[in-house]
Every structure is written in structure tokens, then in C-alpha cells.
C-alpha positions in Angstrom: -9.5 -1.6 7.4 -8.7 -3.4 3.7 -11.6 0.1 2.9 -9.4 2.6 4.4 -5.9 1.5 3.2 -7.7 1.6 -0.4 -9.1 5.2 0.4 -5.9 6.4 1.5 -3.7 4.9 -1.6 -6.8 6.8 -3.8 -6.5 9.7 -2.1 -2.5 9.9 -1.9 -2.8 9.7 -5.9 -4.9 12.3 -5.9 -7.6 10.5 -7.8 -11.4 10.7 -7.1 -13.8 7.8 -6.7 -15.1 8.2 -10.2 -11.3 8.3 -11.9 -10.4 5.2 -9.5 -13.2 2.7 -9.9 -12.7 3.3 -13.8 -8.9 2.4 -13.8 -10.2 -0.3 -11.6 -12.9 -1.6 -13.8 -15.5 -1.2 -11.2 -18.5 1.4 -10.5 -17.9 4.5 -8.4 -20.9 2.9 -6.3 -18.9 -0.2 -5.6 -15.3 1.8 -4.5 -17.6 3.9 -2.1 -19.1 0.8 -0.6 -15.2 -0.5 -0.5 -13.9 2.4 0.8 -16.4 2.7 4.0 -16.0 -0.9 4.7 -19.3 -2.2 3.8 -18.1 -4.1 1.3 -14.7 -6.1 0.5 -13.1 -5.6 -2.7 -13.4 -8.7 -5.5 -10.3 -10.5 -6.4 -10.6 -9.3 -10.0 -10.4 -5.7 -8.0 -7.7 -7.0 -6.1 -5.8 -8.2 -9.4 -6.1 -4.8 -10.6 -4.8 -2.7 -8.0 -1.7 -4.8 -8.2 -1.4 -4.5 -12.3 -2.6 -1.3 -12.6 -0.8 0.7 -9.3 2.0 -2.0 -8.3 -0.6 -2.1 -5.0 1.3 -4.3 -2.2 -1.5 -6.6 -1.2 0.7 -8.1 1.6 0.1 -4.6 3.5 -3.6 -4.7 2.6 -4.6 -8.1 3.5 -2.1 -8.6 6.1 -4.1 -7.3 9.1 -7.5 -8.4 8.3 -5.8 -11.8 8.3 -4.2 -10.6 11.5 -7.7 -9.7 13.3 -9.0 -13.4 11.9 -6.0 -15.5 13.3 -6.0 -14.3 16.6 -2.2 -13.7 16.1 -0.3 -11.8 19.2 0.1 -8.0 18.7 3.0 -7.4 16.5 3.4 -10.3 15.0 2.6 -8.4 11.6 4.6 -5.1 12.8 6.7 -5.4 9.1 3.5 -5.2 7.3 2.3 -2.2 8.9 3.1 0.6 6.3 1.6 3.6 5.5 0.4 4.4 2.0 3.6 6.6 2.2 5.3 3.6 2.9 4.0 1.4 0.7 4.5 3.2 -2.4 8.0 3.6 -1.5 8.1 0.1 -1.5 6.2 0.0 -4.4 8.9 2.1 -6.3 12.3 0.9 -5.4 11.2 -2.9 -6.0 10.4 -1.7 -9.7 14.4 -0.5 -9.8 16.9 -2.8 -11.2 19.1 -4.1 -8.5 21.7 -1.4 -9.4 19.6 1.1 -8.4 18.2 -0.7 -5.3 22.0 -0.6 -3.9 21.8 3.3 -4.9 18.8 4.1 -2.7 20.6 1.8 0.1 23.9 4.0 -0.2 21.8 6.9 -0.3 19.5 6.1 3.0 22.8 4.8 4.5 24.6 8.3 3.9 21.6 9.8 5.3 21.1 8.6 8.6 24.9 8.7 9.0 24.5 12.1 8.6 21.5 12.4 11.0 23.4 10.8 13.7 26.7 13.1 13.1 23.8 15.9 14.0 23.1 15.0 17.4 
């Protein structure tokens, strides 16, 4: 799973194995291994895709702890994001806090306006 989240993020970037691993400091070799789930990532990796992309690591290491806790189903149903998601996340925590309450007024407005619709 950790292989997939870090294909999708690399693919929603639009970045190929080769431009990836370099950013990340690691061979093309080793992201393919990563990717397919043969191999987990290193925490100097790890490190990286938080520095370098703002990478949540909650949502990628949240299920695999998840599947190794025996927690109930949905116990971890916050962390659940898409890449989409994530990156969203990603984004507005980088706002200052003015601009945070912004993108609140502006998703507020927004599904105001949605339910007005129907």
C-alpha cells in the first residue's frame, strides 16, 4: 500500500521514476521496487518526501500501521485521503492562518451554494 500511495503522488506530479528517485536521492531501481511493494521505502526516503514535496506521512504510514494493529475498520477513516486529497492538505497547511480562514469562507460559500441547488 505505503508503494502505491508513493506511485500515485509521483504520478499526480507528473514525474517519471527516473526524475523522482533523483529529487529523492535514491536510484530509479530502488522507487520501482518501492512502488510495486517489494520493498519499503528508508527513513532517509521518507525524510525526503516530507522536505522535498510537503509529503503527509500520517496518510502514508497510517494504514500499514492500521493492517499491523489489528485496529477495527474505520478507526483510521480521517487518514484515508487520496493523493488529491493529500496535496490539498499539503497546500493550505503551508498558508498563513489568514488565508486558511479564506479557503474555510470560500468552501463554506460553496457548499451553501450546492445545497441552495437542490
Amino acid at each position: 500500500m505505503i508503494g502505491e500511495k508513493i506511485k500515485a503522488f509521483r504520478k499526480l506530479h507528473n514525474l517519471s521514476q527516473v526524475e523522482f528517485s533523483t529529487a529523492l536521492g535514491i536510484s530509479q531501481g530502488n522507487l520501482s521496487e518501492i512502488e510495486k511493494g517489494n520493498s519499503k521505502p528508508s527513513a532517509d526516503t521518507l525524510i525526503a518526501l516530507r522536505i522535498k514535496y510537503g509529503f503527509d506521512l500520517n496518510w502514508l504510514l497510517v494504514e500499514e500501521v492500521q493492517n499491523r494493529s489489528n485496529c477495527q475498520e474505520g478507526d483510521y477513516d480521517a487518514f484515508s485521503l487520496t493523493p488529491v486529497e493529500a496535496d490539498l492538505i499539503s497546500m493550505y497547511r503551508r498558508l498563513n492562518s489568514d488565508y486558511q480562514e479564506n479557503v474555510i469562507e470560500f468552501v463554506d460559500y460553496k457548499l451553501q451554494k450546492k445545497s441552495r441547488e437542490f
